[in-house]
C-alpha positions, 0 to 999 in steps of 0.5 A: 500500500502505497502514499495514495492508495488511502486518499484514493480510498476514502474518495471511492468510499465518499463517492460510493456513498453520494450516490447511494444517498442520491438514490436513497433520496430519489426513491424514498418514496418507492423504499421497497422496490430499492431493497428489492433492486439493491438485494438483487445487485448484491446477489449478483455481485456475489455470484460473480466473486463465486465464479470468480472464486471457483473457476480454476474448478470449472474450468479444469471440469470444461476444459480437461487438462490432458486427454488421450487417444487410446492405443495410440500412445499419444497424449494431448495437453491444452496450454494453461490461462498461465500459458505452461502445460500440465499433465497428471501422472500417476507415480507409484499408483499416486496421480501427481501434477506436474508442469511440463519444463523442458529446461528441467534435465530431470524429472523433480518430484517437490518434496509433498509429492514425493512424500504422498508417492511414498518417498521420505524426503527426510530420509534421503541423502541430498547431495547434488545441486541444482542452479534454478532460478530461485538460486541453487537447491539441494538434490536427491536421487531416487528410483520410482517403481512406477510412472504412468501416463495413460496406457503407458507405464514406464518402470524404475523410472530415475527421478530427483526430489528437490530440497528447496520449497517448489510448489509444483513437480516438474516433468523434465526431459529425463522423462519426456525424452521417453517420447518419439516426438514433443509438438507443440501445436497452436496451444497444445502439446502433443506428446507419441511414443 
C-alpha cells in the first residue's frame, strides 16, 4: 500500500456513498422496490466473486487438462490461462501434477509429492545441486517403481526430489525424452511414443 492508495480510498468510499444517498433520496418514496433492486445487485455481485472464486474448478471440469487417444500412445495437453502445460501422472499408483519444463534435465518430484508417492524426503541423502532460478537447491536421487501416463507405464523410472520449497513437480526431459516426438501445436502439446 502505497502514499495514495488511502486518499484514493476514502474518495471511492465518499463517492460510493453520494450516490447511494442520491438514490436513497430519489426513491424514498418507492423504499421497497430499492431493497428489492439493491438485494438483487448484491446477489449478483456475489455470484460473480463465486465464479470468480471457483473457476480454476470449472474450468479444469470444461476444459480437461490432458486427454488421450487410446492405443495410440499419444497424449494431448491444452496450454494453461498461465500459458505452461500440465499433465497428471500417476507415480507409484499416486496421480501427481506436474508442469511440463523442458529446461528441467530431470524429472523433480517437490518434496509433498514425493512424500504422498511414498518417498521420505527426510530420509534421503541430498547431495547434488541444482542452479534454478530461485538460486541453487539441494538434490536427491531416487528410483520410482512406477510412472504412468495413460496406457503407458514406464518402470524404475530415475527421478530427483528437490530440497528447496517448489510448489509444483516438474516433468523434465529425463522423462519426456521417453517420447518419439514433443509438438507443440497452436496451444497444445502433443506428446507419441
Amino acid at each position: 500500500m502505497d502514499q495514495f492508495d488511502l486518499p484514493r480510498l476514502l474518495y471511492l468510499g465518499l463517492l460510493g456513498a453520494v450516490i447511494a444517498g442520491y438514490f436513497v433520496v430519489s426513491n424514498r418514496h418507492r423504499m421497497g422496490q430499492m431493497a428489492q433492486q439493491a438485494a438483487i445487485w448484491g446477489l449478483i455481485f456475489l455470484g460473480t466473486i463465486a465464479a470468480v472464486g471457483l473457476w480454476p474448478d470449472i474450468r479444469d471440469s470444461v476444459v480437461p487438462r490432458q486427454s488421450f487417444v487410446a492405443g495410440t500412445g499419444t497424449v494431448e495437453v491444452p496450454r494453461s490461462s498461465d500459458g505452461h502445460y500440465y499433465l497428471t501422472l500417476s507415480v507409484n499408483g499416486t496421480p501427481v501434477d506436474f508442469v511440463v519444463d523442458t529446461g528441467a534435465s530431470d524429472l523433480v518430484l517437490s518434496q509433498r509429492d514425493a512424500l504422498r508417492v511414498g518417498i521420505d524426503p527426510g530420509r534421503l541423502a541430498y547431495i547434488g545441486e541444482a542452479q534454478t532460478a530461485n538460486g541453487r537447491v539441494a538434490l536427491a536421487q531416487v528410483v520410482l517403481d512406477s510412472v504412468s501416463l495413460g496406457d503407458m507405464t514406464d518402470t524404475a523410472v530415475r527421478a530427483t526430489v528437490n530440497g528447496g520449497d517448489m510448489g509444483t513437480s516438474l516433468l523434465g526431459m529425463s522423462y519426456l525424452r521417453r517420447f518419439g516426438r514433443i509438438e507443440i501445436a497452436g496451444d497444445r502439446l502433443v506428446l507419441e511414443r
